[in-house]
N, C-alpha and C positions, 0 to 999 in steps of 0.2 A: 618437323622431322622430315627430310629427303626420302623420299622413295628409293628400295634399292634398285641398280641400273639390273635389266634382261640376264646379265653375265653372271651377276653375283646371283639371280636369283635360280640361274640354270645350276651353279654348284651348291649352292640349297638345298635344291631338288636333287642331285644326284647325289647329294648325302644322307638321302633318305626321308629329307623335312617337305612332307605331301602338299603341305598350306603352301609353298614357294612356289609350287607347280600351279597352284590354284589359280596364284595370281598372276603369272604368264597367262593362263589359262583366260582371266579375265580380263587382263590388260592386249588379248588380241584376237580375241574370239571375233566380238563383231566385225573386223575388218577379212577376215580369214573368212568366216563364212559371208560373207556379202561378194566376195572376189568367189569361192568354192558356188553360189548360187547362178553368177553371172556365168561362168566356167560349164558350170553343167545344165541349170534352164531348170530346175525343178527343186522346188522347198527342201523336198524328203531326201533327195539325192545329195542336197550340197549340205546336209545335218549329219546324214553318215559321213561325206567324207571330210567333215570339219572332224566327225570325233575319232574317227579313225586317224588323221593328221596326228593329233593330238596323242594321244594311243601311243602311236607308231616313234615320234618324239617323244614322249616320257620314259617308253624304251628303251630308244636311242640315245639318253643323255649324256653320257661318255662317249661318245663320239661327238659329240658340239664342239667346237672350235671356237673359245672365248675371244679370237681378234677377228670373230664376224659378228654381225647382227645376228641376237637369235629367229627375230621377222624375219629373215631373207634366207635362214633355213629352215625353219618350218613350213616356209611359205614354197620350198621348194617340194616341202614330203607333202604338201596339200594339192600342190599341180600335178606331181607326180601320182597321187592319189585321184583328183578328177581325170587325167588320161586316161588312167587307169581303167576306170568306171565306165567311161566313155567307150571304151574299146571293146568291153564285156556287154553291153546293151544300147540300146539308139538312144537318144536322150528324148522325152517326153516334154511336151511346151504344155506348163500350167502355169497358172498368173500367182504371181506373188500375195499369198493372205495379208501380209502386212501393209499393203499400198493400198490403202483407203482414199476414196474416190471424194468429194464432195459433188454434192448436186445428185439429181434425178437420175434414173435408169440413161437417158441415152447418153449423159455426158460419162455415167460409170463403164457403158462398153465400150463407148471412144475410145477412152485410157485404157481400158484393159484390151484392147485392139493396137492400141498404138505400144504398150509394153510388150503384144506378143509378137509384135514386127521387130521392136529392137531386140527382142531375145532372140526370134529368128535369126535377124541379121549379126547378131554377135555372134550363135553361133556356127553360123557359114563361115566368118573370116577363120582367118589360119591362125593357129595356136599364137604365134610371136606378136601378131597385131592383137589380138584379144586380147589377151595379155595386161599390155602398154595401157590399152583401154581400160580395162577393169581396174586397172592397179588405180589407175588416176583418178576414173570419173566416180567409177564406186567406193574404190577403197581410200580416197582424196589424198595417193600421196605424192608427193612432191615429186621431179624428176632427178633429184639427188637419190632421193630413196627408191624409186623405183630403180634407176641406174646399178644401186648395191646389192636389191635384191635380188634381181636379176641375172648379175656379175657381167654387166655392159656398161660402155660409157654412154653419159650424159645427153651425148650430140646423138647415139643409135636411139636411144630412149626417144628424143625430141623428134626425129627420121621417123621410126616405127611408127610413133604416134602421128602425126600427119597425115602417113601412110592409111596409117587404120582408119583415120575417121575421114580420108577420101573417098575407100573401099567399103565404110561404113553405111554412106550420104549416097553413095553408087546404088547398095545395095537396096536401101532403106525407099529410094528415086526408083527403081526399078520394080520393088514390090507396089508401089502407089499405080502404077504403068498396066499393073495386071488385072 
């Protein structure tokens, strides 16, 4: 039996059938919160604004436009959600509980030294480069998909990214410096 596509299951949901929401709900949670964590740098922060995204689109679901991806508008009310958040408080650097370390005490601070550099350094760059990064390296998706969720083409997508991970490799060289 085929899976129904994002579209059918947004007018599911906006008929009132809760279970269709559920499975959007499940079929994008983890990539929405792992880009929402990268976005804001802290567990508790990108779990509000994953459920508030969500929230905020079940709400919203007559207003969806079935000739877009449902991703690439939720994934808008969830950025616009981490700005959001961002802009009301500083953002706070604590290490991801779910990145389990192997090996001994110094190899565990290593890593949890080296992940609070790259969250650092992700987030110093500027929203548009961040972005591109998260979308790709965390949330694994393609540059087609990132290009539609975004609503840029292809070639700005592959530009940005370049970009980002020059500004990235800059910043990341400069923190080792200090």
């Amino acid at each position: 039996m085929q899976e129904p596509d994002d579209a059918a299951l947004v007018a599911r949901s906006a008929s009132g059938d809760t279970g269709a929401f559920e499975v959007l709900v499940g079929r994008h949670q983890r990539v929405l919160f792992g880009v929402a964590l990268r976005m804001r740098g802290d567990y508790s922060d990108a779990s509000d604004a994953t459920q508030s995204a969500f929230v905020k689109a079940y709400e919203k679901l007559a207003t969806f436009d079935p000739r877009f991806r449902f991703f690439s508008w939720i994934y808008r009310i969830l950025l616009n959600e981490c700005l959001n958040a961002r802009r009301d408080r500083r953002p706070v650097e604590t290490l991801d509980p779910e990145l389990a370390v192997e090996g001994g005490p110094f190899e565990a601070m290593e890593a949890a030294e080296r992940r609070r550099l790259v969250q650092r350094a992700l987030l110093a760059l500027p929203v548009e480069y961040r972005e591109v990064i998260v979308l790709r390296h965390f949330g694994e998706l393609h540059y087609d998909d990132i290009a539609a969720t975004l609503g840029i083409p292809s070639k700005t997508v592959k530009s940005r990214l370049y970009s980002a991970r020059q500004r990235l490799l800059d910043l990341l060289t400069a923190g080792k410096a200090q």
